[in-house]
Backbone as numpy.savetxt, mean C-alpha at the origin, in Angstrom:
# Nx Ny Nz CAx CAy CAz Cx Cy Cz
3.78 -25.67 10.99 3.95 -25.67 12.44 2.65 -25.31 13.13
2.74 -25.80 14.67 1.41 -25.46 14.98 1.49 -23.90 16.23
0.58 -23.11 15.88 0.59 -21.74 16.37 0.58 -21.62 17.72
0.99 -20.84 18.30 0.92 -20.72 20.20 -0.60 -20.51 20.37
-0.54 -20.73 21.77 -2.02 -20.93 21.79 -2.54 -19.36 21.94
-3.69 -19.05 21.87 -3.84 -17.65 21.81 -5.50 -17.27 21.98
-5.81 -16.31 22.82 -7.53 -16.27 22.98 -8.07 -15.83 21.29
-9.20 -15.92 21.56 -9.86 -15.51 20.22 -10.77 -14.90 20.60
-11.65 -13.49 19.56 -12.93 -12.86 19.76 -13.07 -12.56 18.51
-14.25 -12.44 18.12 -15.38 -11.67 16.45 -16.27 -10.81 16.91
-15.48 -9.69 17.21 -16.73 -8.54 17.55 -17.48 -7.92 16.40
-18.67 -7.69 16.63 -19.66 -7.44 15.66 -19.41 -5.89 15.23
-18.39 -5.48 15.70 -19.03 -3.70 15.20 -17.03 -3.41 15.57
-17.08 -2.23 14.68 -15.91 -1.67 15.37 -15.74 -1.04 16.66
-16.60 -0.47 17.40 -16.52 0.05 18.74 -16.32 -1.38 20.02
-17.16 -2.36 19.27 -16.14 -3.42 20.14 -15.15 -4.18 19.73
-14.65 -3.87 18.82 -13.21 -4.08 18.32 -12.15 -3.40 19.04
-12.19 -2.06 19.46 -11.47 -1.14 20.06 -11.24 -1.44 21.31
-12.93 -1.65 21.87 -12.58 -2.09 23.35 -11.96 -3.59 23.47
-11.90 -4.31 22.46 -11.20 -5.77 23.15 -9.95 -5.41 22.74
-9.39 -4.49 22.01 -7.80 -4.22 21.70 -7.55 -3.57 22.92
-8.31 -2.54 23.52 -7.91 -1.56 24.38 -7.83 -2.52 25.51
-8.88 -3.52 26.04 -8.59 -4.18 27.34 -7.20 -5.19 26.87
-6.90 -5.32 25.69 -5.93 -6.44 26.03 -4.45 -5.66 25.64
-4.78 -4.76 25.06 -3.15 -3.45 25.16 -2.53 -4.09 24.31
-1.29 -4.15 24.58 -0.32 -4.48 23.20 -0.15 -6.30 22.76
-0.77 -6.97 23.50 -0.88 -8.25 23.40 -1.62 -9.16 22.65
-2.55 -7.89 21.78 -3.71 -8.27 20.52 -2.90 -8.27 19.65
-3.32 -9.32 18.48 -3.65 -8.90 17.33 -4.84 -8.87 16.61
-4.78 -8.18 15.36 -6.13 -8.13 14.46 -5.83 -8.76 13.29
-6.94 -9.99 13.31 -7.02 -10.50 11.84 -8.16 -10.08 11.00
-7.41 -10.10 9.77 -8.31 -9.08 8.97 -8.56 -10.10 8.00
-7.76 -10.39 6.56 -7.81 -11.67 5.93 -6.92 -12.95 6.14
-6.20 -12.57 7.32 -4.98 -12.99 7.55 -4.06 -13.60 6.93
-3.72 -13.03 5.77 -2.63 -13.57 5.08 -1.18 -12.60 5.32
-1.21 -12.59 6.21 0.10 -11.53 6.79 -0.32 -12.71 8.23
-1.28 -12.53 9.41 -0.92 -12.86 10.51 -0.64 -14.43 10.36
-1.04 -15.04 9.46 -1.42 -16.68 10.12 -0.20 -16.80 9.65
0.52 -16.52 8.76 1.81 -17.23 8.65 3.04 -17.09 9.68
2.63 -15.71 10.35 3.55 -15.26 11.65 3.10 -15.88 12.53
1.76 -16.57 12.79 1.21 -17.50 13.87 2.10 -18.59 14.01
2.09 -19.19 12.41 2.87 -20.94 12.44 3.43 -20.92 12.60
4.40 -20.01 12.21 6.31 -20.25 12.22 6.30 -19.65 13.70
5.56 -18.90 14.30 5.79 -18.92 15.54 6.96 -17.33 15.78
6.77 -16.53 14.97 6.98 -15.37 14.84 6.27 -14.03 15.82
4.83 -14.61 16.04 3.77 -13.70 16.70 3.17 -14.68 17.60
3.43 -13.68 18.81 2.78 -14.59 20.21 1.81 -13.84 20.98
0.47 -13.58 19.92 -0.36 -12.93 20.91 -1.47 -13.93 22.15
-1.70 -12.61 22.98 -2.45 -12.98 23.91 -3.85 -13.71 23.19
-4.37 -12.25 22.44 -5.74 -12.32 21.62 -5.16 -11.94 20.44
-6.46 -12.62 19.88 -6.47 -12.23 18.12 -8.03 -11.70 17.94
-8.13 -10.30 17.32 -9.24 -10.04 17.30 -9.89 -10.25 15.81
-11.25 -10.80 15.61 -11.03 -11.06 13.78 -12.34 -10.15 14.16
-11.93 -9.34 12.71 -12.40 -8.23 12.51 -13.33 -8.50 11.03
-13.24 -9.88 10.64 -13.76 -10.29 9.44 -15.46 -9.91 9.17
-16.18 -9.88 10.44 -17.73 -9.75 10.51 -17.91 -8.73 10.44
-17.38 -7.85 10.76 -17.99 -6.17 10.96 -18.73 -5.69 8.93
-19.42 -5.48 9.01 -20.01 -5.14 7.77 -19.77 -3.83 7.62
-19.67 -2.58 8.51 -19.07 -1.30 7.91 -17.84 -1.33 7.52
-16.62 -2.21 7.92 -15.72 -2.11 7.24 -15.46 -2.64 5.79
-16.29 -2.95 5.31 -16.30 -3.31 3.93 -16.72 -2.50 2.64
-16.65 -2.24 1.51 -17.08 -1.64 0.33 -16.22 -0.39 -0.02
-16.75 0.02 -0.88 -16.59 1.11 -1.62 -17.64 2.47 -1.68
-17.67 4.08 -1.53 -18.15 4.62 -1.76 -17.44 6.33 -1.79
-18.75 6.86 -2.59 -17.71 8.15 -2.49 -18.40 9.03 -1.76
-17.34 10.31 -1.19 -17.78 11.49 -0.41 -16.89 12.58 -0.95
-17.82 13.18 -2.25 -17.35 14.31 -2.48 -16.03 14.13 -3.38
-15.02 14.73 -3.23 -13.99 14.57 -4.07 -13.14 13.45 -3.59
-13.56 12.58 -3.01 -13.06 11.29 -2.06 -13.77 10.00 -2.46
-12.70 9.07 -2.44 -13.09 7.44 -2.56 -12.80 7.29 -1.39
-13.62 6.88 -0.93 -13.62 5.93 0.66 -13.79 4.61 0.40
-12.60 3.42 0.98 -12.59 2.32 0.44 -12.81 1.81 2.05
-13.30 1.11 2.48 -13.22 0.25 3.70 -12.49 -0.60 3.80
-11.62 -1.00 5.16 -9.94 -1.42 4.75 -10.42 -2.90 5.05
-11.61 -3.76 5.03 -11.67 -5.00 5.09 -12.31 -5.16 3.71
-12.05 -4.44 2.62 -12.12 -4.77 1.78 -11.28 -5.46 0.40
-11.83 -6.70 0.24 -10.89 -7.31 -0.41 -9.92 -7.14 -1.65
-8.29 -7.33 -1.91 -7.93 -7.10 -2.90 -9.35 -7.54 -4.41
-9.55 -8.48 -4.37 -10.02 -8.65 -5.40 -11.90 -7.63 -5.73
-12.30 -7.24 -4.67 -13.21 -6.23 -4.99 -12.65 -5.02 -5.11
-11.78 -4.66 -4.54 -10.79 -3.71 -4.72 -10.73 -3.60 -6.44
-10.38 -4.68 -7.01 -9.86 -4.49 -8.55 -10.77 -4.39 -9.57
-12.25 -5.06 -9.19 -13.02 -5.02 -9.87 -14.30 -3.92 -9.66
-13.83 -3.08 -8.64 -15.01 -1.92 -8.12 -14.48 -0.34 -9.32
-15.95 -0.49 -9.76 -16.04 0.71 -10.80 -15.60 1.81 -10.81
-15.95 2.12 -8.99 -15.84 3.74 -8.38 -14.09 3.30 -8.28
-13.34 2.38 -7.81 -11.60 2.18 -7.58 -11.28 2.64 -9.51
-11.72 1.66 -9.85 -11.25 1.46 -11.41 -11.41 3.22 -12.57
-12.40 4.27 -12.26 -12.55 5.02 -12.33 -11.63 6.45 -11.99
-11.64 6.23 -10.54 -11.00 7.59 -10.27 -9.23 6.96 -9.48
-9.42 5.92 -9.44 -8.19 5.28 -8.35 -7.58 4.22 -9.30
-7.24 4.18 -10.58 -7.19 3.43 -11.57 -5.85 2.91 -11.19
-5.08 3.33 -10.31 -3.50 3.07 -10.05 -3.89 1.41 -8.99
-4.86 2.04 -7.79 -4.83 0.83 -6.90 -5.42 -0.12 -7.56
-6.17 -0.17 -8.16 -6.77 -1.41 -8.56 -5.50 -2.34 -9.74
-4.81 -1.47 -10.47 -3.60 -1.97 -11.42 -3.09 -2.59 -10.33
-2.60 -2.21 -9.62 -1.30 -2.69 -8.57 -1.66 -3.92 -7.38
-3.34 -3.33 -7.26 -3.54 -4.60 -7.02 -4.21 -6.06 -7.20
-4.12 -5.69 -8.61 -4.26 -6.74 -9.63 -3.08 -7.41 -9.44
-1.48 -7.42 -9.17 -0.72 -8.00 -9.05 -0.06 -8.65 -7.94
-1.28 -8.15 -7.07 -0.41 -8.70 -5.48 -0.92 -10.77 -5.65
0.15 -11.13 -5.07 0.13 -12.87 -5.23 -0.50 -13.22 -6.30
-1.74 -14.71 -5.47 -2.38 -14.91 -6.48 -3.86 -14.91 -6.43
-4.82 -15.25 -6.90 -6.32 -15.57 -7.43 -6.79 -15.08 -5.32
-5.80 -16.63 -4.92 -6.86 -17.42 -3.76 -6.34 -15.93 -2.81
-5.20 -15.50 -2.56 -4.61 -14.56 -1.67 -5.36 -13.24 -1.86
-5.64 -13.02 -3.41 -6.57 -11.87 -3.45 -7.86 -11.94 -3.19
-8.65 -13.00 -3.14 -9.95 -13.42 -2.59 -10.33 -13.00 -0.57
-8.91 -13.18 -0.34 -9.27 -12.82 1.16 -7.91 -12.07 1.68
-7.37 -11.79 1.20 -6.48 -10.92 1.86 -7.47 -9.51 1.73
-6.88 -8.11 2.68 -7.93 -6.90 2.17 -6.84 -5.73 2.05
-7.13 -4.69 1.44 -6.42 -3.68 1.35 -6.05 -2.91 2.79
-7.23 -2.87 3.91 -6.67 -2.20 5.11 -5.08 -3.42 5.72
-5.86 -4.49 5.41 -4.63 -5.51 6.49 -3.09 -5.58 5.50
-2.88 -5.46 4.27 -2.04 -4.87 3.56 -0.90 -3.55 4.06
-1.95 -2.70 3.68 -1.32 -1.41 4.53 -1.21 -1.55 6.15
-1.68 -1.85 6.91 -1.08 -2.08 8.28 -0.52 -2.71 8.49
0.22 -3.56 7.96 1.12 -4.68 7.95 2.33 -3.69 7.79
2.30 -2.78 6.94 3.47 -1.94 6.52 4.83 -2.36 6.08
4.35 -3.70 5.20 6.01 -4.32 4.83 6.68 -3.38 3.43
7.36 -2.71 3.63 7.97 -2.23 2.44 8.01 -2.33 1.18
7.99 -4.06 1.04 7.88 -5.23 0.46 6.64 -5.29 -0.87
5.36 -4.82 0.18 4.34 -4.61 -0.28 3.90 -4.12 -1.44
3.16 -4.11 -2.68 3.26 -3.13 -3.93 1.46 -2.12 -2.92
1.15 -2.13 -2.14 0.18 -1.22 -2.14 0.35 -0.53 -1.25
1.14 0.28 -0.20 1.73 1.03 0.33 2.36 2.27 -0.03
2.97 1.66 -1.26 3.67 2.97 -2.17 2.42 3.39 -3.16
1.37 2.62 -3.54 0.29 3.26 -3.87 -0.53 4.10 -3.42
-0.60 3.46 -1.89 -1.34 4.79 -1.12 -0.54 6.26 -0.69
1.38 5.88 -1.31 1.72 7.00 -1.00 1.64 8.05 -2.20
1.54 7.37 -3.44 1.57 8.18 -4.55 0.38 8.31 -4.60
-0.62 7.96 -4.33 -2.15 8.79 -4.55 -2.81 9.99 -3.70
-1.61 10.35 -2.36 -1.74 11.45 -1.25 -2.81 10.62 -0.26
-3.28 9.37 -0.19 -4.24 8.68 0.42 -4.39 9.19 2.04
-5.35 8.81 2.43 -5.25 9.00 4.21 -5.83 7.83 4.62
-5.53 7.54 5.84 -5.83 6.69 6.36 -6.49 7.02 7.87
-7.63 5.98 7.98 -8.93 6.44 9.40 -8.33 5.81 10.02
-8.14 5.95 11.38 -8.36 4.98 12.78 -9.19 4.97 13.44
-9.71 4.41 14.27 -10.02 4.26 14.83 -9.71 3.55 16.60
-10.00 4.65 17.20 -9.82 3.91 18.62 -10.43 4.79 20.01
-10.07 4.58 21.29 -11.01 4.98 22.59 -11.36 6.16 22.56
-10.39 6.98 21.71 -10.42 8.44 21.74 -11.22 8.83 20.44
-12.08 7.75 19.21 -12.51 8.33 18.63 -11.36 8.05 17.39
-11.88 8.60 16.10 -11.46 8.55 15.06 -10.47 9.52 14.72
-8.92 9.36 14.05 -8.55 10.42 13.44 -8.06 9.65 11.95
-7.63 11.16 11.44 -7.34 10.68 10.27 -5.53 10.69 9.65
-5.07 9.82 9.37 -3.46 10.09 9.00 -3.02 9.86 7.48
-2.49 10.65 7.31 -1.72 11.30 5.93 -1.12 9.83 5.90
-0.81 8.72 4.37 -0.34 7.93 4.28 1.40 8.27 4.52
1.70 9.18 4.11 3.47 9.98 4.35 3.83 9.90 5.36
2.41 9.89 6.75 3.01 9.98 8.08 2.22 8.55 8.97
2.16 7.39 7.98 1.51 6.23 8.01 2.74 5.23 8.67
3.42 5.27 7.58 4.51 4.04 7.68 5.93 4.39 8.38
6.24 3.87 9.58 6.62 5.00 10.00 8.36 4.26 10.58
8.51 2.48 10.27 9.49 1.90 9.81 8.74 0.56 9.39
10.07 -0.54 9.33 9.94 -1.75 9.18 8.85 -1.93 9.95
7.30 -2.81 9.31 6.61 -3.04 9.76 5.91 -2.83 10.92
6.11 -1.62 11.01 5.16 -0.35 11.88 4.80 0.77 10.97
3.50 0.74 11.77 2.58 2.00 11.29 2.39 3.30 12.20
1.63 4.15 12.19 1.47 4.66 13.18 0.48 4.49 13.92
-0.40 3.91 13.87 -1.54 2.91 14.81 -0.80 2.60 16.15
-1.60 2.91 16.76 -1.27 2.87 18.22 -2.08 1.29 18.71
-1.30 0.33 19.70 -1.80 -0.97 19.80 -3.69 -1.14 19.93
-4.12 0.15 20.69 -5.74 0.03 20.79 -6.47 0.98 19.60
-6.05 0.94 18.43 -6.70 1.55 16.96 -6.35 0.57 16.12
-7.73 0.78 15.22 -7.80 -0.15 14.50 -8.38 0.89 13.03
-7.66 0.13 11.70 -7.99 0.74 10.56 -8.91 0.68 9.94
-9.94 1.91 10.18 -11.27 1.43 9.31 -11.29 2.09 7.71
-11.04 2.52 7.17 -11.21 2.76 5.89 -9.80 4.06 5.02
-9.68 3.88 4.05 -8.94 4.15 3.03 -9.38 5.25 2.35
-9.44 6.78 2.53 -9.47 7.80 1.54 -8.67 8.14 0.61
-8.95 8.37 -0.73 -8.11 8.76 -1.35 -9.07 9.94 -2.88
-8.15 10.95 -2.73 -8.82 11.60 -3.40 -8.88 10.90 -5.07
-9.99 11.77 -5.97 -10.32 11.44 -6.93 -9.99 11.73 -8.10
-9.08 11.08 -8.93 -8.30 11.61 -9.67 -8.78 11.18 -11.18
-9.54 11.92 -11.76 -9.78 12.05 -13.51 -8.96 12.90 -13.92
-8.41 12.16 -15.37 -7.27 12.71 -16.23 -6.04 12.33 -16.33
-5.81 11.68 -15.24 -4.56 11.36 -14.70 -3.81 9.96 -14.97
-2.92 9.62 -15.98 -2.22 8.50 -16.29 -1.75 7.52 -15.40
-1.41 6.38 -15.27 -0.65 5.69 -14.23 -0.14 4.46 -14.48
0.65 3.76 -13.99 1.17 2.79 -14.30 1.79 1.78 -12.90
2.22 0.67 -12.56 2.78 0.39 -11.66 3.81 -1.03 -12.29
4.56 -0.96 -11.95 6.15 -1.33 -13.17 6.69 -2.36 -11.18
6.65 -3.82 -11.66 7.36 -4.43 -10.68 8.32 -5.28 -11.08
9.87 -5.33 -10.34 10.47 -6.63 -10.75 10.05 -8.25 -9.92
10.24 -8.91 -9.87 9.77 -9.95 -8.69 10.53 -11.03 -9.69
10.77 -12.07 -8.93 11.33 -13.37 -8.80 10.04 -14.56 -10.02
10.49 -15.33 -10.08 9.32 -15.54 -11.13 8.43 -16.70 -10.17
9.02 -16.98 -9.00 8.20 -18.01 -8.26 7.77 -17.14 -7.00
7.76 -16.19 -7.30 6.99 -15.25 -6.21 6.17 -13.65 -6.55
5.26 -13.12 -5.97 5.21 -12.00 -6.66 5.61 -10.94 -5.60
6.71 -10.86 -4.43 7.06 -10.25 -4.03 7.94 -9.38 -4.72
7.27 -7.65 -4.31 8.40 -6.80 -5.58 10.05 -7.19 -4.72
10.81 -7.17 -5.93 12.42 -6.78 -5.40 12.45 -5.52 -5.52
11.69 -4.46 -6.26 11.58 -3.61 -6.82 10.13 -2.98 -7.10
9.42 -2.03 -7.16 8.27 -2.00 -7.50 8.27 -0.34 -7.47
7.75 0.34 -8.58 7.37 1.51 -9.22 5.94 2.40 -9.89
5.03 2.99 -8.57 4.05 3.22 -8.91 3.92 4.45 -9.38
3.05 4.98 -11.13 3.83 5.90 -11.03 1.90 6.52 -11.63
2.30 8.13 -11.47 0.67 8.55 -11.14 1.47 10.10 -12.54
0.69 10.32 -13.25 1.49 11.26 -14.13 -0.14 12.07 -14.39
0.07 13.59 -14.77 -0.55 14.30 -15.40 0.22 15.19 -16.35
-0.67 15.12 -17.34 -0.18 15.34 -19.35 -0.75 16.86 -19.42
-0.10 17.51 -19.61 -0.43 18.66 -20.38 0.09 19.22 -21.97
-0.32 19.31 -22.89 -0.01 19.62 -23.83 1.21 18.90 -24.67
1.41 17.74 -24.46 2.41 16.88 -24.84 3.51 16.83 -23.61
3.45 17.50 -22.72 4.16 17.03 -21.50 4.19 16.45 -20.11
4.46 16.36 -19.19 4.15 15.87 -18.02 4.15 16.95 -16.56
2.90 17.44 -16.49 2.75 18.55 -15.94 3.02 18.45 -14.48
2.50 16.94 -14.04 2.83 16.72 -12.60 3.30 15.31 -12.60
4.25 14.90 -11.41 4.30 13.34 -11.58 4.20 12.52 -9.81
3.84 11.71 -9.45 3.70 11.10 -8.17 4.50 9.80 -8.35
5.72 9.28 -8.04 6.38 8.17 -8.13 6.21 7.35 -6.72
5.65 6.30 -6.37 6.09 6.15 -5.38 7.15 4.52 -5.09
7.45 4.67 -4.10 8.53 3.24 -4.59 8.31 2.40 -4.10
8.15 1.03 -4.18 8.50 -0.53 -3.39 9.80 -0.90 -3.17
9.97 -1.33 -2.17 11.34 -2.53 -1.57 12.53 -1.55 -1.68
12.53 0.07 -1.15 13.36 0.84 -1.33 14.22 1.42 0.01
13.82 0.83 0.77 13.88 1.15 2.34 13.30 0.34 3.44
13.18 0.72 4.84 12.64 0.61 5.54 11.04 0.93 5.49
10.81 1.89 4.55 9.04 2.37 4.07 9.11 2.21 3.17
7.94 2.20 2.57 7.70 3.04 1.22 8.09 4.17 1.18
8.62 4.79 0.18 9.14 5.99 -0.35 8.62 6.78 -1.75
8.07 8.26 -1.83 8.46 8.95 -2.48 9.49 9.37 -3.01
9.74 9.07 -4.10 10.62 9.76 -5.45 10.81 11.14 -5.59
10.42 11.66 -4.85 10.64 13.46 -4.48 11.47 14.25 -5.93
12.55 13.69 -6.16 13.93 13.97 -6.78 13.20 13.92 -8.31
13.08 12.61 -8.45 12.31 12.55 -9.43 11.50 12.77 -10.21
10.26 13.01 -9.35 9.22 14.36 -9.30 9.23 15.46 -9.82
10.30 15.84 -9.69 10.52 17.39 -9.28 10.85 17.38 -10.86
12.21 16.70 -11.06 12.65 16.40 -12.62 11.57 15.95 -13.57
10.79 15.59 -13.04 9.79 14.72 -14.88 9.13 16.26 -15.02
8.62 16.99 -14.39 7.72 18.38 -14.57 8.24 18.98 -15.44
7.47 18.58 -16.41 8.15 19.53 -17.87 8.58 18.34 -19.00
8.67 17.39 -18.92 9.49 16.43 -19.23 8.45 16.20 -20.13
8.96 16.11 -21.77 8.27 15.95 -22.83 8.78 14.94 -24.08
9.58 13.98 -23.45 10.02 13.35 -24.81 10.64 12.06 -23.40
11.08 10.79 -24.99 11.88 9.69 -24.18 13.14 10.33 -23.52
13.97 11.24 -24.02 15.25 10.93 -23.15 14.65 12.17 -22.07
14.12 13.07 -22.19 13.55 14.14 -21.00 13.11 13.25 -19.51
12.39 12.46 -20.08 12.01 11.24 -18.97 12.66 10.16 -18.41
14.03 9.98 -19.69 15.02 8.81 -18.87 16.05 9.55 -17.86
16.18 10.93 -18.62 17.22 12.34 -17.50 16.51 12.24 -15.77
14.96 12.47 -16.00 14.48 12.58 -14.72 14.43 11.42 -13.75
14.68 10.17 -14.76 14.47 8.82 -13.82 15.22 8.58 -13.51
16.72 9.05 -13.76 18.09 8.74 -12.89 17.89 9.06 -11.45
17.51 10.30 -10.87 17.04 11.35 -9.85 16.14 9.94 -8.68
15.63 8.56 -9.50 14.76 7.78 -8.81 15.18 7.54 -7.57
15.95 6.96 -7.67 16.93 6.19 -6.00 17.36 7.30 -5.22
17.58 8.41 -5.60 18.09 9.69 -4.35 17.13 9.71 -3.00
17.94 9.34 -2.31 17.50 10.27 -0.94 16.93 8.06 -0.36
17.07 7.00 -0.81 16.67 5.93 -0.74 17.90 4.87 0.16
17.50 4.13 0.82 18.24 2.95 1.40 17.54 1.61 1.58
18.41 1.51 0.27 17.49 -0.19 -0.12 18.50 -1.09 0.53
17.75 -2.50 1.31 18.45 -3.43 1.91 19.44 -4.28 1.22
20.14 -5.12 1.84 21.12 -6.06 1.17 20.27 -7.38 1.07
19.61 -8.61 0.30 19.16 -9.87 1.00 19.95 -10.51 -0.44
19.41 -11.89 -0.21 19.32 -12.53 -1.29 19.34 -12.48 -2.49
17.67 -11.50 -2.72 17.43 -11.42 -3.71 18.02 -10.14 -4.66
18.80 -9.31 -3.57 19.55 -8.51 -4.67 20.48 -6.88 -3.61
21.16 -7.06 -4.21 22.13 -5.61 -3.56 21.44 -4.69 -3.34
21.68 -3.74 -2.78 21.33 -2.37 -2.61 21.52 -1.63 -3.75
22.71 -1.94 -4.71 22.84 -0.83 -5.61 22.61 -1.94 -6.82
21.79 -2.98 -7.11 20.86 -3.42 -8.02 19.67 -3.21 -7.39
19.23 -2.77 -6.41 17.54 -2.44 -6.38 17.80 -0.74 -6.91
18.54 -0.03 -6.34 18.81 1.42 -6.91 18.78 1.66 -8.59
19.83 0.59 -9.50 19.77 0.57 -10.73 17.83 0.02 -11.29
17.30 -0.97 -10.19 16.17 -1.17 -10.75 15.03 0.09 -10.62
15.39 0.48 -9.43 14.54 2.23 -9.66 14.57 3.01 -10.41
15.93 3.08 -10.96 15.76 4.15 -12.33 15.18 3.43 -13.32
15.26 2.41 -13.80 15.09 1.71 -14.96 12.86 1.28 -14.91
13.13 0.91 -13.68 11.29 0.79 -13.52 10.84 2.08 -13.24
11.39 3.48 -12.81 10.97 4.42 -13.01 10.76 5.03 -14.46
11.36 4.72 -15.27 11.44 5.39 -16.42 10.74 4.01 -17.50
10.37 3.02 -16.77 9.05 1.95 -17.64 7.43 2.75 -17.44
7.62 2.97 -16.06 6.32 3.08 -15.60 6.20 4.73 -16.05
6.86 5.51 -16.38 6.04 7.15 -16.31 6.01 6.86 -17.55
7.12 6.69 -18.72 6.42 6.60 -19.83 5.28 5.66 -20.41
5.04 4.40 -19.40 3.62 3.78 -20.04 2.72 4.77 -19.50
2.74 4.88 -18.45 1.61 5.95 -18.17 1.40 7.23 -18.77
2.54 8.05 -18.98 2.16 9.65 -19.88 1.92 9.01 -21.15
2.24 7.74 -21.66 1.47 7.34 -23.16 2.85 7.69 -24.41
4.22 8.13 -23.67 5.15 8.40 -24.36 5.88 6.88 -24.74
5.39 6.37 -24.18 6.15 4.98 -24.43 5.92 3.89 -25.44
């Protein structure tokens, strides 16, 4: 289909990114790799005034660290995302997980910030940034703050970005030692999770000293496994870890569609909860 008609701008820097969101208020959007907006363009889903492409700005791109922090720049692409040393190193979960989003061409230009602001539930890298404690920068008129990914997603495809902020980069602390895994079900002609299980584990002495679960396609957000959590701590053998993965789906409200019930995405939480901690603690 062909898209409504709509202004266009490529501001060179983020400070005039802000100001063309801020003069045009809630009637922008921002394209980033646009593989989230252009398809809401055609079908005629999204009727903005402006579209701001945010593709040129060169600080929003790369990888680097500050201190006990990976700072990822959120126009940075899934696929540098997967192959960056400093991700693959201390952030070994995002780069797994997003090794699996679509395919080749989608990971070439889609980016990890336009991912997470999209905030589809749906998503497998959302619940990554919730199980890694990630934060997220904004940017906007008032200057930069910073938001806790927990207090990121805040329903169905809303964030907490306010219409004149825009997402410049991805913190997440630095985690050596630490096991992980990310366990998805999906359809075999799509790689949308029905289900998706990111799971972040630390081993002590043959057990599982800490665990970070976070969930896909479990709600309205991404969700923490809290319940779950709480249960793997201590958890030292196969059935210790299948006891704690029942605990997965508590406190969760997974939708009804097509592709599966509410209480078959619930049965798939325990079952991809208890794939993913034991590949990751190495019990498996």
């Amino acid at each position: 289909m062909i898209p409504p008609a709509f202004e266009y701008t490529r501001p060179a820097s983020v400070d005039e990114a802000v100001r063309a969101l801020a003069d045009a208020g809630e009637e922008a959007k921002i394209l980033a790799g646009g593989q989230s907006l252009l398809p809401l363009l055609r079908l005629r889903l999204a009727f903005p005034d402006l579209v701001v492409d945010i593709g040129r700005i060169p600080e929003l791109r790369g990888v680097r660290e500050d201190g006990d922090t990976l700072v990822i720049g959120a126009m940075t692409t899934h696929h540098d995302v997967v192959r960056d040393p400093l991700v693959r190193r201390y952030a070994g979960l995002l780069a797994e997980a997003t090794a699996t989003v679509a395919d080749p061409a989608v990971r070439h230009r889609g980016t990890l910030g336009g991912s997470l602001a999209h905030a589809d539930p749906a998503g497998d890298l959302p619940c990554v940034a919730l199980a890694l404690d990630a934060e997220l920068v904004a940017a906007g008129p008032g200057g930069r703050r910073t938001i806790p990914a927990r207090d990121f997603f805040v329903d169905y495809l809303q964030s907490a970005l306010a219409p004149d902020e825009l997402l410049v980069e991805v913190r997440v602390p630095k985690r050596e030692g630490w096991s992980f895994h990310y366990e998805k079900f999906h359809q075999v002609a799509q790689s949308w999770a029905i289900v998706g299980v990111a799971a972040l584990v630390r081993n002590d002495d043959g057990r599982i000293a800490e665990a970070h679960i976070g969930l896909t396609n479990m709600g309205s957000t991404p969700l923490r496994a809290t319940a779950a959590e709480e249960a793997l701590a201590g958890a030292d053998g196969l059935d210790a870890v299948a006891r704690a993965s029942e605990a997965a789906a508590e406190g969760t409200r997974p939708s009804q569609d097509l592709s599966a019930s509410p209480e078959y995405r619930e049965h798939l939480a325990r079952v991809l909860t208890r794939r993913a901690v034991l590949t990751a603690s190495g019990m498996g």
